[in-house]
N, C-alpha and C positions, 0 to 999 in steps of 0.2 A: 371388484364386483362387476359382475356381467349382465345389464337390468336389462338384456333380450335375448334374452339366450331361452332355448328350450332343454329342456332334460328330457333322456329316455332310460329309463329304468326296464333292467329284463336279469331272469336268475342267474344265464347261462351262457357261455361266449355263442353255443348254437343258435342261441334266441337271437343275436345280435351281430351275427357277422358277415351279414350279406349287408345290413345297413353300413358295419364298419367299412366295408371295402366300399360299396357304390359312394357314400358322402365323404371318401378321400379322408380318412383318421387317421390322427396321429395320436401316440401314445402322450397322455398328460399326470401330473402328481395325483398317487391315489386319495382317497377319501378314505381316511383311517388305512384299512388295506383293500378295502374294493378296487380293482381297477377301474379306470376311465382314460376314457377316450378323447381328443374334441374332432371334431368334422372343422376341413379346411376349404378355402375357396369362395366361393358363392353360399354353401353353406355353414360357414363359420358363426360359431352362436350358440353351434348343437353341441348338445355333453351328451355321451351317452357311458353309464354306469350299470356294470355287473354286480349286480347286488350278494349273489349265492342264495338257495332255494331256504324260502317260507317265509314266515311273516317277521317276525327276528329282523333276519337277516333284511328281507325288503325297507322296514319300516326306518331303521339304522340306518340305511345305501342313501333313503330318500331326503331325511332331516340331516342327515351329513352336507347332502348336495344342496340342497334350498340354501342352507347357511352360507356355501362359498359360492355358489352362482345365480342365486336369487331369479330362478326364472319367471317366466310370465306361464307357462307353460308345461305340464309336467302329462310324460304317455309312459305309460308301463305294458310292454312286450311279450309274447312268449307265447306257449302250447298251452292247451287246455284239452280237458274231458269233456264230454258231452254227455246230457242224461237221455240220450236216446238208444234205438237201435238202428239206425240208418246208418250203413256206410257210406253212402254218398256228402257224407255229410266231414268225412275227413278228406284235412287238405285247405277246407273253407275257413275263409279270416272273417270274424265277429268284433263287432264293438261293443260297448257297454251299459246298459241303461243304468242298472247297479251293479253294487258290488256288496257281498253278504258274508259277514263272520257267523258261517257257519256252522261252527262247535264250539262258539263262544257261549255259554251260557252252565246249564245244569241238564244232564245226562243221568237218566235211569233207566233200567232193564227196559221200560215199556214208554214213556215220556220225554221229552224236551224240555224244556222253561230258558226261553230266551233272554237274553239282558233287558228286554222291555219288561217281560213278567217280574222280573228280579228289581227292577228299578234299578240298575246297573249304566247309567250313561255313559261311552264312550268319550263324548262332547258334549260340549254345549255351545255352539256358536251362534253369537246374538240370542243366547236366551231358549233357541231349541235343539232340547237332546236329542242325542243322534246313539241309537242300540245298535244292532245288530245290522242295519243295511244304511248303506251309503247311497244316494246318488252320484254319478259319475255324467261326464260332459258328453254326450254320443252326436253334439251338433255338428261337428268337427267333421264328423264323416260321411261317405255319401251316405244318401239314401238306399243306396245299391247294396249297401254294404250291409248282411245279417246283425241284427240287433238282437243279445244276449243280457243275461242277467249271471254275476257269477257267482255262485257259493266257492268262499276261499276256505279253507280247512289246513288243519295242523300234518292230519292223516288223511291221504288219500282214499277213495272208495275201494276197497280190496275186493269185493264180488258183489255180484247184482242187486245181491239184498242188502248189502252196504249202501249202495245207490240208490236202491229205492227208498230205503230209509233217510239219507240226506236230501234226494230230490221232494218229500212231504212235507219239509222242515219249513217253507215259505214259499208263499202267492210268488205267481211271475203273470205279468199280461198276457193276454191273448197274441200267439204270431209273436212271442220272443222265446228262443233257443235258451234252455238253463245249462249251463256249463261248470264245471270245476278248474280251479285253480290253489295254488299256495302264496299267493302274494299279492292280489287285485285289492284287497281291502283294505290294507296294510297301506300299501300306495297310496288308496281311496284316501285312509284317513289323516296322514300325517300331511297331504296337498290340502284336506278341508281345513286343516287347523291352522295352516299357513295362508288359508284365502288361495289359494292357484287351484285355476282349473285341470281335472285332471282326466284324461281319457283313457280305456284302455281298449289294446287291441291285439287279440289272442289268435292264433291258428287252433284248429279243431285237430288233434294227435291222434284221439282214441276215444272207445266208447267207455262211458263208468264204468266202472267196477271190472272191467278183461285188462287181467293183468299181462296176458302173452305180448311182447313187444314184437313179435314179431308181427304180428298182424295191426301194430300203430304204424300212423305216420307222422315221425314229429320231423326229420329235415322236411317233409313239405310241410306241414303246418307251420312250424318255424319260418321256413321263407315265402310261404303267403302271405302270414303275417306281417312280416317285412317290409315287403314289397307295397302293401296296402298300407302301411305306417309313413312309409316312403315319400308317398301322394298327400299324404298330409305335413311333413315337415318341411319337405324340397320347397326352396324358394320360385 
């Protein structure tokens, strides 16, 4: 049992291998077969696990890990979409106010009905259910640092009108970025059921629904990410 150790959770070795190389990793026993890592040194403590892409797969990588390293601590890493059209905006590392299952709920030609409508709770911790959006820890980071809200989804937005249509699906504050992912909730939830705080912190890849990869950037969102996750776990 490791009662200080942090866990970082990301889909992809790209999501995670600039942290592997800067915090000195070395290869450790998988977690069923996710790979994992631990950081040596001065940062000894730190796990960091590949989970493989979506919620499946996240939510498995996270309750695997809480079980054998019982952290204080849990950040989940990677690229994300953004519901905008500003390219200036890829490249940029976001943290999390929430995190939102998305296409959890009921789907018609023309409607939605969330797990709140449906009375469907996720959790119930201390007595309050918890539907379709999660709070997530965004203290942790600076205040420099873009504050996002994320819809995590099964399917990604395939064209603009896919994204417009997910981006109507829930309120976000004023002066907070909506973004997409497939694993932020997933994260979210299985850290709230365990009581550990969980952060996340995405790089900005690409705009919703442009599926051309040519025109994303996920190795730099990927290592903005990174690098701004960095700042937070480095001792």
């Amino acid at each position: 049992m490791h009662t200080t150790s942090t866990l970082v959770i990301a889909a992809t070795d790209t999501e995670l291998s600039w942290l592997t190389t800067r915090l000195d990793t070395r290869p450790d026993r998988p977690l069923l077969d996710f790979p994992v890592r631990r950081a040596s040194g001065g940062s000894a403590g730190i796990w960091l696990v590949i989970s493989g892409p979506g919620m499946a797969n996240a939510a498995a990588a996270c309750a695997a890990a809480i079980e054998r390293f019982q952290p204080l601590r849990i950040f989940n890493t990677g690229i994300c979409g953004v519901y905008a059209q500003d390219r200036t905006l890829l490249g940029t590392a976001v943290t999390g106010e929430q995190a939102i299952f998305a296409d959890s709920g009921a789907v018609s030609v023309r409607d939605f009905t969330s797990l709140r409508d449906m009375n469907l709770p996720l959790a119930s911790p201390a007595g309050n259910d918890i539907f379709n959006i999660l709070k997530l820890d965004s203290a942790a980071a600076s205040k420099d640092i873009a504050r996002a809200d994320f819809l995590t989804v099964a399917a990604v937005s395939g064209s603009r009108a896919a994204a417009d249509k997910l981006r109507r699906r829930f309120p976000r504050a004023a002066g907070t970025l909506l973004c997409e992912d497939m694993e932020s909730a997933a994260v979210g939830l299985v850290a709230l059921r365990a009581g550990i705080p969980c952060t996340v912190v995405r790089g900005i890849s690409n705009l919703c629904g442009e599926r051309d990869h040519d025109r994303w950037d996920i190795r730099g969102a990927a290592r903005s990410a990174q690098e701004t996750l960095y700042t937070l776990v480095s001792p």
